[in-house]
Jmol script that loads the backbone (N, CA, C; Angstrom):
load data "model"
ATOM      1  N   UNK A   1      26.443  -5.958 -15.612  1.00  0.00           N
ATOM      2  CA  UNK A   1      26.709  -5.766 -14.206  1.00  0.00           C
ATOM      3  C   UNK A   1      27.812  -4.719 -14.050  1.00  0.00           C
ATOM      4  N   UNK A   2      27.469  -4.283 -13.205  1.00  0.00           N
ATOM      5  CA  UNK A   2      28.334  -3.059 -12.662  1.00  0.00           C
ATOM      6  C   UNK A   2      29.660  -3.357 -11.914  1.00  0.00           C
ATOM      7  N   UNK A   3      31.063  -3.563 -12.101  1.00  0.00           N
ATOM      8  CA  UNK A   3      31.459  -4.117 -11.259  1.00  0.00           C
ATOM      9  C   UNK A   3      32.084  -3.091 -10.709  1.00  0.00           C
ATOM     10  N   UNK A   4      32.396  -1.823 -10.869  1.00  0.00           N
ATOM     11  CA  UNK A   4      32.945  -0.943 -10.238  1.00  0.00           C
ATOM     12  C   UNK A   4      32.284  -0.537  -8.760  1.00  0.00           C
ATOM     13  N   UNK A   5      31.102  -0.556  -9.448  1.00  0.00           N
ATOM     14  CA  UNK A   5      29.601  -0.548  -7.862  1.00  0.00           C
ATOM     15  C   UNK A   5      30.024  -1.617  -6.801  1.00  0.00           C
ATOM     16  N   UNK A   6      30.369  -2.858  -7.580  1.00  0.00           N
ATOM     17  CA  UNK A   6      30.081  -3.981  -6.948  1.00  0.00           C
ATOM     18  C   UNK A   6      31.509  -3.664  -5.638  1.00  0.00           C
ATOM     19  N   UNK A   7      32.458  -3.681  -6.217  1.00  0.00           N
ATOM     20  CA  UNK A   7      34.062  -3.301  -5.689  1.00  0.00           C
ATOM     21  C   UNK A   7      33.733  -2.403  -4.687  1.00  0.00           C
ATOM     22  N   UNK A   8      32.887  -1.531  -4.953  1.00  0.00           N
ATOM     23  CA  UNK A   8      33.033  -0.235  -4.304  1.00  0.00           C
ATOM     24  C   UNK A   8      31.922  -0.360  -2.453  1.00  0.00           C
ATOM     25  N   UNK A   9      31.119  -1.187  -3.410  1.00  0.00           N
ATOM     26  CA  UNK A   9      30.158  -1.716  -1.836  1.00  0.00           C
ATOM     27  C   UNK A   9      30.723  -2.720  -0.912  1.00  0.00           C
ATOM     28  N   UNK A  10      31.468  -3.648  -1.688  1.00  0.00           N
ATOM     29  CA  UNK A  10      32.256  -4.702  -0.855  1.00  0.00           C
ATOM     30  C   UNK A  10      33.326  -3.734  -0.256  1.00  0.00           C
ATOM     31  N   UNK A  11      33.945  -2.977  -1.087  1.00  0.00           N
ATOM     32  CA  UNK A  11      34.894  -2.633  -0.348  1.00  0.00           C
ATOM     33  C   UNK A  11      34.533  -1.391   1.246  1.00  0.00           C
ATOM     34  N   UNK A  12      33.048  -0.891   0.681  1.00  0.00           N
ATOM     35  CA  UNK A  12      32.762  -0.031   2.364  1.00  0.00           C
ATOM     36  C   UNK A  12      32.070  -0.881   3.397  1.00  0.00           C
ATOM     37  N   UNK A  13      31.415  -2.217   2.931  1.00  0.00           N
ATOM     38  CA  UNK A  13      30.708  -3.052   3.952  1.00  0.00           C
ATOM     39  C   UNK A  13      32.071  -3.780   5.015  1.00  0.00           C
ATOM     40  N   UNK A  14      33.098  -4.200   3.834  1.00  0.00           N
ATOM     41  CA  UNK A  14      34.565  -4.778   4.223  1.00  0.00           C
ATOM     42  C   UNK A  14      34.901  -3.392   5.292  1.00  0.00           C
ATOM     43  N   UNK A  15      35.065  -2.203   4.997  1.00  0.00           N
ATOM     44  CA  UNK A  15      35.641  -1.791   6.127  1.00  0.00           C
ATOM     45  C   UNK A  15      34.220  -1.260   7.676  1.00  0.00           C
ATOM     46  N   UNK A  16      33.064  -1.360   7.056  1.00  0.00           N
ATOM     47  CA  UNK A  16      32.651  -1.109   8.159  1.00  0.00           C
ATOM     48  C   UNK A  16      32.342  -2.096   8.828  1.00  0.00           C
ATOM     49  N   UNK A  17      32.452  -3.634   8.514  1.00  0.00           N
ATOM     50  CA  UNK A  17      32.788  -4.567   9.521  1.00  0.00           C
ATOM     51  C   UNK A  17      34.492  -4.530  10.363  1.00  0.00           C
ATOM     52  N   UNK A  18      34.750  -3.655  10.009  1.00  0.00           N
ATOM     53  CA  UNK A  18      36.054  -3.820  10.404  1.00  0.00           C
ATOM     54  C   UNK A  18      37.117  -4.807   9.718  1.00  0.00           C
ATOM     55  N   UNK A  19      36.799  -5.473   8.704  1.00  0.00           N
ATOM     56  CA  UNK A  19      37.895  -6.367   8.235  1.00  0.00           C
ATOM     57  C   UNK A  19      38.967  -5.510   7.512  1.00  0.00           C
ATOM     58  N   UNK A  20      40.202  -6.094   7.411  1.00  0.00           N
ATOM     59  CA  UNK A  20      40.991  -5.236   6.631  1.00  0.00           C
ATOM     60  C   UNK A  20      41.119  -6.576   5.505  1.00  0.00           C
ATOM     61  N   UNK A  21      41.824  -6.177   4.135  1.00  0.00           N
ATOM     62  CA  UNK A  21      41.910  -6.906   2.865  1.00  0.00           C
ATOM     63  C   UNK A  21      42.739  -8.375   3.844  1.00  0.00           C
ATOM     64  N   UNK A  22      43.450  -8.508   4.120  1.00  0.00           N
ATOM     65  CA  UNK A  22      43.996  -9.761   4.464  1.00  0.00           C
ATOM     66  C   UNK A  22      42.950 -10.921   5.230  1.00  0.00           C
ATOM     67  N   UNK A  23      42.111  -9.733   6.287  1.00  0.00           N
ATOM     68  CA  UNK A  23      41.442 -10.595   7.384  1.00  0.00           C
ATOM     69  C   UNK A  23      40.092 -11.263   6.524  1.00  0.00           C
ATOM     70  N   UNK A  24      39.847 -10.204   5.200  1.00  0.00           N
ATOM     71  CA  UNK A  24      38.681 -11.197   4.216  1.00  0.00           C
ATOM     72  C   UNK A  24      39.163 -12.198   3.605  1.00  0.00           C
ATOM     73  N   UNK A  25      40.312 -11.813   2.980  1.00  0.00           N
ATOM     74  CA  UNK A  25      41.322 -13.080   1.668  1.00  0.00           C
ATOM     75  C   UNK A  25      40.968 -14.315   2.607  1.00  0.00           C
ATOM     76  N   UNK A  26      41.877 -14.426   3.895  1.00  0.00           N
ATOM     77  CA  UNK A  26      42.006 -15.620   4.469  1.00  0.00           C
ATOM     78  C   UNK A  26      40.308 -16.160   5.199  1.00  0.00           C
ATOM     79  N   UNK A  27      39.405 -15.596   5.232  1.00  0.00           N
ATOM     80  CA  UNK A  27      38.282 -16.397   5.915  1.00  0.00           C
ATOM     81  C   UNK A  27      37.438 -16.475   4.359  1.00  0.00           C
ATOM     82  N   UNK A  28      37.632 -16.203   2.956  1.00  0.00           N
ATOM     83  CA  UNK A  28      37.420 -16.737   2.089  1.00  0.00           C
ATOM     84  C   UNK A  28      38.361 -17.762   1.569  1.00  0.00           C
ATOM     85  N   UNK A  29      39.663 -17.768   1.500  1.00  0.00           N
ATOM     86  CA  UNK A  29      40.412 -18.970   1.777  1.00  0.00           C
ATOM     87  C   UNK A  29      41.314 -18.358  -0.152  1.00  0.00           C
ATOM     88  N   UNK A  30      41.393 -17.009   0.106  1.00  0.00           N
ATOM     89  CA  UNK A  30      41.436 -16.211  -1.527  1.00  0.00           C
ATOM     90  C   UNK A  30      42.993 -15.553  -0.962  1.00  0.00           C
ATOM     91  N   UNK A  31      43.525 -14.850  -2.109  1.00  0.00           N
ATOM     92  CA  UNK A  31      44.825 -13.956  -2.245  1.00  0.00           C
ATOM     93  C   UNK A  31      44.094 -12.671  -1.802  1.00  0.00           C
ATOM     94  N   UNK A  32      44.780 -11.847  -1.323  1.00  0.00           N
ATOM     95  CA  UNK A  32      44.905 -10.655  -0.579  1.00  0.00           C
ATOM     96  C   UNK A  32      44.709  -9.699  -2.190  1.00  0.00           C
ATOM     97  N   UNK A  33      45.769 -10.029  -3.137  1.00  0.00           N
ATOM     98  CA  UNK A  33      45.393  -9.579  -4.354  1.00  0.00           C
ATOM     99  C   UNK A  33      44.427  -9.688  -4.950  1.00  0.00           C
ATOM    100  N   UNK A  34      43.893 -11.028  -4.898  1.00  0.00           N
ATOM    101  CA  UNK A  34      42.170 -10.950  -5.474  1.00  0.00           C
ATOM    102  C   UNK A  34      41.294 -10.445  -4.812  1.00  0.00           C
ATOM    103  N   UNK A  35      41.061 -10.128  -3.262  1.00  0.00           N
ATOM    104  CA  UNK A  35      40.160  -9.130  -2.999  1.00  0.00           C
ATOM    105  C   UNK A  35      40.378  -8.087  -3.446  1.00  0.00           C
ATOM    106  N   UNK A  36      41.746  -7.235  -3.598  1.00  0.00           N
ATOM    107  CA  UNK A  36      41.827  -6.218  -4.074  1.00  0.00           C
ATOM    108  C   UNK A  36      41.254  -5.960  -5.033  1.00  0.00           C
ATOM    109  N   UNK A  37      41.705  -6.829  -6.422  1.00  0.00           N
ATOM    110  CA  UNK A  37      41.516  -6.871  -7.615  1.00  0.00           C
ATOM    111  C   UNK A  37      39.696  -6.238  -7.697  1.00  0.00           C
ATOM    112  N   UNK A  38      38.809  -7.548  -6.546  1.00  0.00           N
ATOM    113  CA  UNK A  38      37.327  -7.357  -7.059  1.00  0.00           C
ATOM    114  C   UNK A  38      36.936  -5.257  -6.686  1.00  0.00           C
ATOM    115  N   UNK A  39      38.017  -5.076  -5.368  1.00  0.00           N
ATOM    116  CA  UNK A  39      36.868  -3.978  -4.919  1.00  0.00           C
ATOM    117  C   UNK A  39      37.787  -3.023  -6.256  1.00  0.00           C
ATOM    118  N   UNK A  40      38.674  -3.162  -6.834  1.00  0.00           N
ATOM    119  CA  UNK A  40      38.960  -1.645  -8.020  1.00  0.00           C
ATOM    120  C   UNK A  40      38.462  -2.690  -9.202  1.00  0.00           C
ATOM    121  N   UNK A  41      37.208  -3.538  -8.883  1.00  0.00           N
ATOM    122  CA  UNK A  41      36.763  -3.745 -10.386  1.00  0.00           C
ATOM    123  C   UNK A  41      37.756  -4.479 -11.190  1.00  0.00           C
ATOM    124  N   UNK A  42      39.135  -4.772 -10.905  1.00  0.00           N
ATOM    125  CA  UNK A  42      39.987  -5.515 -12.093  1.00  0.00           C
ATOM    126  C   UNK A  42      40.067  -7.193 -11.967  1.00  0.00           C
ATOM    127  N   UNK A  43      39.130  -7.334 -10.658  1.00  0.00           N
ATOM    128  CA  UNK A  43      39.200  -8.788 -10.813  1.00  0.00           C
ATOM    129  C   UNK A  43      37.195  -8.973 -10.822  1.00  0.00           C
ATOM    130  N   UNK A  44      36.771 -10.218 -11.525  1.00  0.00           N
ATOM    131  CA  UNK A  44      35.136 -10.161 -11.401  1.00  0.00           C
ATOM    132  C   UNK A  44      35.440 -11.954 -10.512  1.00  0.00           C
ATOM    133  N   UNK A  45      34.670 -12.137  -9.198  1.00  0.00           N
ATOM    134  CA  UNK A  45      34.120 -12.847  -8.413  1.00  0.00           C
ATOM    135  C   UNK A  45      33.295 -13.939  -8.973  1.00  0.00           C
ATOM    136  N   UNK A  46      33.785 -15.108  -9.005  1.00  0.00           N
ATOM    137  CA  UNK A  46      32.335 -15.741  -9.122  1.00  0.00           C
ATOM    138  C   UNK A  46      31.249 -16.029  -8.431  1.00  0.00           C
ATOM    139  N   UNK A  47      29.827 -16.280  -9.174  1.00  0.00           N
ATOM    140  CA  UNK A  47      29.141 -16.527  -7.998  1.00  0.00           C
ATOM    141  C   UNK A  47      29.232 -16.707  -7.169  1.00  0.00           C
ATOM    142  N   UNK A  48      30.120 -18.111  -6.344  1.00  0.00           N
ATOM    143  CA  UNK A  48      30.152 -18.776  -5.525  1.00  0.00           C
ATOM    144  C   UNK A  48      31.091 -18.204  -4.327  1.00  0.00           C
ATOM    145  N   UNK A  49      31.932 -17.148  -4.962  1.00  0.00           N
ATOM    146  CA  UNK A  49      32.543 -16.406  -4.102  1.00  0.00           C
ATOM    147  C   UNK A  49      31.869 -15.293  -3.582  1.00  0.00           C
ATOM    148  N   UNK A  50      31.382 -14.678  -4.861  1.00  0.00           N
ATOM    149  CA  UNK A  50      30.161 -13.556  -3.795  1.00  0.00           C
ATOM    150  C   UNK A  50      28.954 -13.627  -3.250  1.00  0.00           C
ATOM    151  N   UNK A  51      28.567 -14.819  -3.072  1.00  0.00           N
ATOM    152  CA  UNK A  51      28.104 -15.503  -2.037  1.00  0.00           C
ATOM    153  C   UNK A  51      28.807 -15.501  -0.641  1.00  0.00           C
ATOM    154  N   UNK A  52      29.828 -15.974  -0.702  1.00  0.00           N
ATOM    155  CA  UNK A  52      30.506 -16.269   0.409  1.00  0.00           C
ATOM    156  C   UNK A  52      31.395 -14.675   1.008  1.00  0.00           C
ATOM    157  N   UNK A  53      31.828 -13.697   0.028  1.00  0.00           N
ATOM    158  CA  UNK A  53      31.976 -12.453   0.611  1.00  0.00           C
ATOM    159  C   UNK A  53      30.509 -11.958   1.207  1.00  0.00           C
ATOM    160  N   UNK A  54      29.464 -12.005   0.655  1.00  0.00           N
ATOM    161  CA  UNK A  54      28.096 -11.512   1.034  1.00  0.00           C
ATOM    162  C   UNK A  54      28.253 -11.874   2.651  1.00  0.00           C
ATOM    163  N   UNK A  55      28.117 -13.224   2.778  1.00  0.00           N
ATOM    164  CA  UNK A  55      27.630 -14.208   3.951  1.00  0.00           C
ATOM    165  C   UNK A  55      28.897 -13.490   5.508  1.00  0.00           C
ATOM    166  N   UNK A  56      29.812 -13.255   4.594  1.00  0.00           N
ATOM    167  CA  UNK A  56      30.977 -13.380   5.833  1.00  0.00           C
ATOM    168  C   UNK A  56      30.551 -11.843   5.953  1.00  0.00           C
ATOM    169  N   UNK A  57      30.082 -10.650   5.279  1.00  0.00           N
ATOM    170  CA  UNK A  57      30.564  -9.673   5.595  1.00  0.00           C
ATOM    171  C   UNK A  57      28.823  -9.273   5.753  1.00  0.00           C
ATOM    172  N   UNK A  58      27.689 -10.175   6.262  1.00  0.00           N
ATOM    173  CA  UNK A  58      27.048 -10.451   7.134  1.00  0.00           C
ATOM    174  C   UNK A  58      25.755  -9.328   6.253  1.00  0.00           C
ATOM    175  N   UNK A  59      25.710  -9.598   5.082  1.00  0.00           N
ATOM    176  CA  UNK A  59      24.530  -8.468   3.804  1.00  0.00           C
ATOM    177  C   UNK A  59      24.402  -9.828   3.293  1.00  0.00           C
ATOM    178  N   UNK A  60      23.113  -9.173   2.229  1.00  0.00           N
ATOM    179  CA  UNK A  60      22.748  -9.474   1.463  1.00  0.00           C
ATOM    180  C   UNK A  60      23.588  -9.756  -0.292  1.00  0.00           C
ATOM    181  N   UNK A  61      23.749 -10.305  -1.360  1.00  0.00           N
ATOM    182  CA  UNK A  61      24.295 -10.187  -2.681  1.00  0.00           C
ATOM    183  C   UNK A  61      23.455  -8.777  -3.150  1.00  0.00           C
ATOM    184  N   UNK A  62      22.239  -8.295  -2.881  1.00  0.00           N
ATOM    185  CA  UNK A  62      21.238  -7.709  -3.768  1.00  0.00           C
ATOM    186  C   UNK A  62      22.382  -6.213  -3.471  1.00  0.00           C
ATOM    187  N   UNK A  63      22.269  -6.356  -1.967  1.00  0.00           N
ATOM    188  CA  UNK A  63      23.118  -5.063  -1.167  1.00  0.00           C
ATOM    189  C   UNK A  63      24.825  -5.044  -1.613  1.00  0.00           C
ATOM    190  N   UNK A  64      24.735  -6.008  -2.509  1.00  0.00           N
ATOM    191  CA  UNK A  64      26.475  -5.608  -2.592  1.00  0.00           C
ATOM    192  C   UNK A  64      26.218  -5.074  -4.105  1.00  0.00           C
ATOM    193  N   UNK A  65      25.457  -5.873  -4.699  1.00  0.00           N
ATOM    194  CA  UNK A  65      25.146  -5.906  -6.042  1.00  0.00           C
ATOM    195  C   UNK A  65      24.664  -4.296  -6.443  1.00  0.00           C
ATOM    196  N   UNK A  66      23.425  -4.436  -5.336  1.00  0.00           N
ATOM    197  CA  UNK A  66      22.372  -3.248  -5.840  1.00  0.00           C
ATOM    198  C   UNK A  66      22.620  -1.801  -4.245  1.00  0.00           C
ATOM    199  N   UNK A  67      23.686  -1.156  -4.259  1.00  0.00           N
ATOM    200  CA  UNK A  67      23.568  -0.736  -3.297  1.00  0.00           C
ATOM    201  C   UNK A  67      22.867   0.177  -2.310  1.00  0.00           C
ATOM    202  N   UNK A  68      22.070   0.598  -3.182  1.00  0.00           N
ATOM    203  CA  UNK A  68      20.541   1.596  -3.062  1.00  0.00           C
ATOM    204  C   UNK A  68      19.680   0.518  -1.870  1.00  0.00           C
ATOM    205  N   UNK A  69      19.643  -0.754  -1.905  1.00  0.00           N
ATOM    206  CA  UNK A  69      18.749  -1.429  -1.232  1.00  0.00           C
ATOM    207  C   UNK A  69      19.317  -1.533  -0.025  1.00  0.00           C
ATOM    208  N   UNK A  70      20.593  -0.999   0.538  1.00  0.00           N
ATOM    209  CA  UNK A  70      21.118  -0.654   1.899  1.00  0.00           C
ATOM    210  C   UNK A  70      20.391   0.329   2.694  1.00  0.00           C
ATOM    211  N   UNK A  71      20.242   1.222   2.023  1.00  0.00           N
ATOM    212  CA  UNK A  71      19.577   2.270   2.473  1.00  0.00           C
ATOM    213  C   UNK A  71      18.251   2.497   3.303  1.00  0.00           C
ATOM    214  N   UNK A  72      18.344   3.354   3.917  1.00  0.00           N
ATOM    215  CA  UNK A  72      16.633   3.639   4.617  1.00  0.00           C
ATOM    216  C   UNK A  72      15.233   3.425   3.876  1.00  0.00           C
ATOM    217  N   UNK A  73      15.823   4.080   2.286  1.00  0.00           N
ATOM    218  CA  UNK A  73      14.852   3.880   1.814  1.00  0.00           C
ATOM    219  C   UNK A  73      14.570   2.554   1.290  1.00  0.00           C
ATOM    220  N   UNK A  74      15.673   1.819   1.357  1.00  0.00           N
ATOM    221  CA  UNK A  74      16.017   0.626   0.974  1.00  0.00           C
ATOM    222  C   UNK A  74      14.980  -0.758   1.307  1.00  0.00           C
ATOM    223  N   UNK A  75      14.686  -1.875   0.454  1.00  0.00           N
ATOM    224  CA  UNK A  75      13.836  -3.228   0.638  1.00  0.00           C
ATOM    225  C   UNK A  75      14.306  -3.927   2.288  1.00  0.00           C
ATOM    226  N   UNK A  76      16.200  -4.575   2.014  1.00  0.00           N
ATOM    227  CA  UNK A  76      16.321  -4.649   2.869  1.00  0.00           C
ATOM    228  C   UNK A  76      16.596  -3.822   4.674  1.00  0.00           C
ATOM    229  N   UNK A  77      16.762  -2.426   4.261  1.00  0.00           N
ATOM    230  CA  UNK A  77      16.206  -2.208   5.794  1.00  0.00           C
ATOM    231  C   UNK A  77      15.016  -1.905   6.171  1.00  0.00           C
ATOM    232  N   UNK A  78      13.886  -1.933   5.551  1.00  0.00           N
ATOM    233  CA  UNK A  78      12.499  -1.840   5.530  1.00  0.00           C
ATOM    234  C   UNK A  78      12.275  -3.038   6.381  1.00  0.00           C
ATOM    235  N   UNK A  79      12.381  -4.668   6.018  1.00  0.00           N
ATOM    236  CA  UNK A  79      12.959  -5.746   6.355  1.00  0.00           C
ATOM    237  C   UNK A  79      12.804  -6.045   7.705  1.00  0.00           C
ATOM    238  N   UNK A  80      14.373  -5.782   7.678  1.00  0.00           N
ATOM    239  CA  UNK A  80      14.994  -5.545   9.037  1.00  0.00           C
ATOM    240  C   UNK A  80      14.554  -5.034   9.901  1.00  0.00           C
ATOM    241  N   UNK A  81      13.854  -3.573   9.926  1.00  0.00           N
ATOM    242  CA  UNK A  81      13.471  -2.819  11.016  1.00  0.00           C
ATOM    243  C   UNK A  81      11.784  -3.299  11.349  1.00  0.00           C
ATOM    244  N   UNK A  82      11.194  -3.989  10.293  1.00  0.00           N
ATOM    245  CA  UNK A  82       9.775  -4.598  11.210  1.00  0.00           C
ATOM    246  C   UNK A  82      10.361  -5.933  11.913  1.00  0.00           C
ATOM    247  N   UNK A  83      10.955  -6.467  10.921  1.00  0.00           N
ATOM    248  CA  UNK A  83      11.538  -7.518  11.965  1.00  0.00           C
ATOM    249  C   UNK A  83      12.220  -7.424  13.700  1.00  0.00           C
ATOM    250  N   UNK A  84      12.535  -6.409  13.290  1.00  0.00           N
ATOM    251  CA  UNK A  84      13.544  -5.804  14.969  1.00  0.00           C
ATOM    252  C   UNK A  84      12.027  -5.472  15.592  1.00  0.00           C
ATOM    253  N   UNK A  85      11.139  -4.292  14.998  1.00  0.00           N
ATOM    254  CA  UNK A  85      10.251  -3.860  15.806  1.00  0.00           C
ATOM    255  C   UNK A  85       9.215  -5.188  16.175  1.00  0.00           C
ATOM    256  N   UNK A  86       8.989  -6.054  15.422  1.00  0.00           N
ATOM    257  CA  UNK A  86       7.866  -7.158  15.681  1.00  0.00           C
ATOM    258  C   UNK A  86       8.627  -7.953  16.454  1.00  0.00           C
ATOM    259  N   UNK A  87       9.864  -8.160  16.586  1.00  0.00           N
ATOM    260  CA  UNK A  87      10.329  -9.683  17.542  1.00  0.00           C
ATOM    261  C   UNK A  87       9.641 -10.487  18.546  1.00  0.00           C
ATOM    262  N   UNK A  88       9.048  -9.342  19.360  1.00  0.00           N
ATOM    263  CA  UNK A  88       8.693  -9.733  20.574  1.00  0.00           C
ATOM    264  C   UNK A  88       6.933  -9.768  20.494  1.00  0.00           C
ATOM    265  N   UNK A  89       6.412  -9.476  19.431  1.00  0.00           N
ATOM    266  CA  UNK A  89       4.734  -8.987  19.165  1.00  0.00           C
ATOM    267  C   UNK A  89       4.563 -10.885  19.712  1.00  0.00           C
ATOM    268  N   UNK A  90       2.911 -10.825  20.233  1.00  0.00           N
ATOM    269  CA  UNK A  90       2.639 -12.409  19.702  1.00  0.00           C
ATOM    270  C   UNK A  90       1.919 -12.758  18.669  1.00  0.00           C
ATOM    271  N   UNK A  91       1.291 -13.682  18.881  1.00  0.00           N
ATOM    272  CA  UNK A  91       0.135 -13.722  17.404  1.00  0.00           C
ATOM    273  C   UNK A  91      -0.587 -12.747  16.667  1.00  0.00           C
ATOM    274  N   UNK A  92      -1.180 -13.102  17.880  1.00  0.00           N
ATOM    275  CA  UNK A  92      -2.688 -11.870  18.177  1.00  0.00           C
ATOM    276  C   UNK A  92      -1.788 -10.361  17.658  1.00  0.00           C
ATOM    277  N   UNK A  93      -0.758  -9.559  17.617  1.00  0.00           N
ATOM    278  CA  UNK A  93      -0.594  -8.912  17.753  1.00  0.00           C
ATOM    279  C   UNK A  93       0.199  -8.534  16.113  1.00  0.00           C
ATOM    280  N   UNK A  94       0.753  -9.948  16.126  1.00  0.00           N
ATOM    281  CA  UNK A  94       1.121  -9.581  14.355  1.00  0.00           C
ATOM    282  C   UNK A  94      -0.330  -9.720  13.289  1.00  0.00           C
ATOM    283  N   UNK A  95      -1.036 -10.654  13.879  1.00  0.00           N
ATOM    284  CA  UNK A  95      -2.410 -10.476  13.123  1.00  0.00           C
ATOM    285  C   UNK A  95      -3.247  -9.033  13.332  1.00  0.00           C
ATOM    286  N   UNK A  96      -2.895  -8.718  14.367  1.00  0.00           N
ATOM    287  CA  UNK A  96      -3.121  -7.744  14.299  1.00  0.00           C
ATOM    288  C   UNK A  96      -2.336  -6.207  12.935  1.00  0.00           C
ATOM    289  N   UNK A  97      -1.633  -6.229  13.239  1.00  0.00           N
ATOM    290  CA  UNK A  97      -0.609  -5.752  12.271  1.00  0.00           C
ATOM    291  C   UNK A  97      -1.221  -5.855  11.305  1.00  0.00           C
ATOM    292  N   UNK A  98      -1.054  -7.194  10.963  1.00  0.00           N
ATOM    293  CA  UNK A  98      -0.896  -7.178   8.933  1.00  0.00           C
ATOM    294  C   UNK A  98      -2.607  -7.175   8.816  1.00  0.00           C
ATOM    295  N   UNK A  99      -3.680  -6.587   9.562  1.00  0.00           N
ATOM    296  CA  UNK A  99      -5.115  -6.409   9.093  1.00  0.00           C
ATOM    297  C   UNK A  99      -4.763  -4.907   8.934  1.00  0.00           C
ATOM    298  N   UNK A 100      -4.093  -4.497   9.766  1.00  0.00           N
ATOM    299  CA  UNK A 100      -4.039  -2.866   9.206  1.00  0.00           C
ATOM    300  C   UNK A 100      -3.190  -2.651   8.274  1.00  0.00           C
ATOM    301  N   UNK A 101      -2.339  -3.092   8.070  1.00  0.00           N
ATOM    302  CA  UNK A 101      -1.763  -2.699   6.623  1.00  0.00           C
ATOM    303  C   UNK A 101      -2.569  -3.813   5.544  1.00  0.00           C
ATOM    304  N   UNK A 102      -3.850  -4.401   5.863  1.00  0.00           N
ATOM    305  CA  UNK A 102      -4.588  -4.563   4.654  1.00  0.00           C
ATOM    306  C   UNK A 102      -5.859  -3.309   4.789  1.00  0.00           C
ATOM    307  N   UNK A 103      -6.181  -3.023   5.519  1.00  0.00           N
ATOM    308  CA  UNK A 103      -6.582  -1.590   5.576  1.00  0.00           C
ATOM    309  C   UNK A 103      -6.205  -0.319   5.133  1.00  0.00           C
ATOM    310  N   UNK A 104      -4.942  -0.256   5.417  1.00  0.00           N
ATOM    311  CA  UNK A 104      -4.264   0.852   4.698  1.00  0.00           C
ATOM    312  C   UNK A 104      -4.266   0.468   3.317  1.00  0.00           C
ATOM    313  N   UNK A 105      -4.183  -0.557   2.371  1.00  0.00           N
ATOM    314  CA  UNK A 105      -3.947  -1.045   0.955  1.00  0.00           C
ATOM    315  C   UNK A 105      -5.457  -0.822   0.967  1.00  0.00           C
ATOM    316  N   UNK A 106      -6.230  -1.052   1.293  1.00  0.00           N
ATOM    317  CA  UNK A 106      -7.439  -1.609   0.433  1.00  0.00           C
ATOM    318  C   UNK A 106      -8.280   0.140   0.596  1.00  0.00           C
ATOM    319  N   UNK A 107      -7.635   1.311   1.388  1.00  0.00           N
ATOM    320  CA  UNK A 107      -7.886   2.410   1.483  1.00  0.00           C
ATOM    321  C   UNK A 107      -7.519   2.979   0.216  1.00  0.00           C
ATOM    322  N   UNK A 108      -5.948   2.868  -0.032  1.00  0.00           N
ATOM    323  CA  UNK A 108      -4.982   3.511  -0.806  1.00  0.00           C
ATOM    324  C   UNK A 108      -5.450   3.046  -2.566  1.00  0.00           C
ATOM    325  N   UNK A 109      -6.277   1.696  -2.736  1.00  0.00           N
ATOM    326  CA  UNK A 109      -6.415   1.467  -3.806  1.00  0.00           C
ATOM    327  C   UNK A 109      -8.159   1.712  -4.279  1.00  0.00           C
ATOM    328  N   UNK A 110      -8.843   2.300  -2.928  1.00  0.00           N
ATOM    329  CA  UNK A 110     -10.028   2.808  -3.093  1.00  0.00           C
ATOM    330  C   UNK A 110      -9.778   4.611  -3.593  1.00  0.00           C
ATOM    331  N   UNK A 111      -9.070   5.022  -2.729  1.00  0.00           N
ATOM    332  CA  UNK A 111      -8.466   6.217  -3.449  1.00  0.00           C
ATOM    333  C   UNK A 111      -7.733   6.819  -5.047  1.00  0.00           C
ATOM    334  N   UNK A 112      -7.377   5.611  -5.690  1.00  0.00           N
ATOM    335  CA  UNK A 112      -6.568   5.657  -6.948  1.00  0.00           C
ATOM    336  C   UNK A 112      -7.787   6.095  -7.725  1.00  0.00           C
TER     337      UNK A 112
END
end "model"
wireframe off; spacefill off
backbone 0.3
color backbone group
């Protein structure tokens, strides 16, 4: 595991929620020094804590872990953005949906 990555994603998700190092320590219930420690990599998190940095700073572990999957091109905002775009679809309309993207697959693997 990468923990320099790891430090380095907590530490830009931490500021683009706006938290500063103190306002995470205390709603993990941690030293101001041990957040530090994780985002320059000199301290390693346990599970159970980066869980709970994940949860509070409102991502995924994969996205702190794996930070490529933040991205556009990324699993989780792929995700996210049918989810946002479908919210309001009804049945009929997500069934609708997922027959065309079995259309599009069953095109794409007639083509291979």
């Amino acid at each position: 595991m990468n923990y320099e990555l790891l430090g380095k994603h907590i530490r830009k998700r931490r500021k683009e929620k706006g938290y500063t190092l103190e306002q995470l320590a205390e709603k993990l219930d941690v030293s101001t020094t041990f957040i530090g420690q994780i985002e320059r990599a000199k301290g390693i998190p346990s599970l159970e804590t980066l869980v709970k940095i994940a949860n509070i700073l409102e991502i995924s572990t994969d996205c702190l872990l794996f930070g490529d999957l933040c991205t556009k091109s990324g699993h989780d905002y792929f995700v996210k953005k049918v989810e946002e775009l479908t919210a309001t679809f009804s049945s009929e309309e997500k069934e609708l949906l997922l027959n065309n993207i079995e259309i599009i697959n069953k095109f794409r693997n007639n083509a291979k």
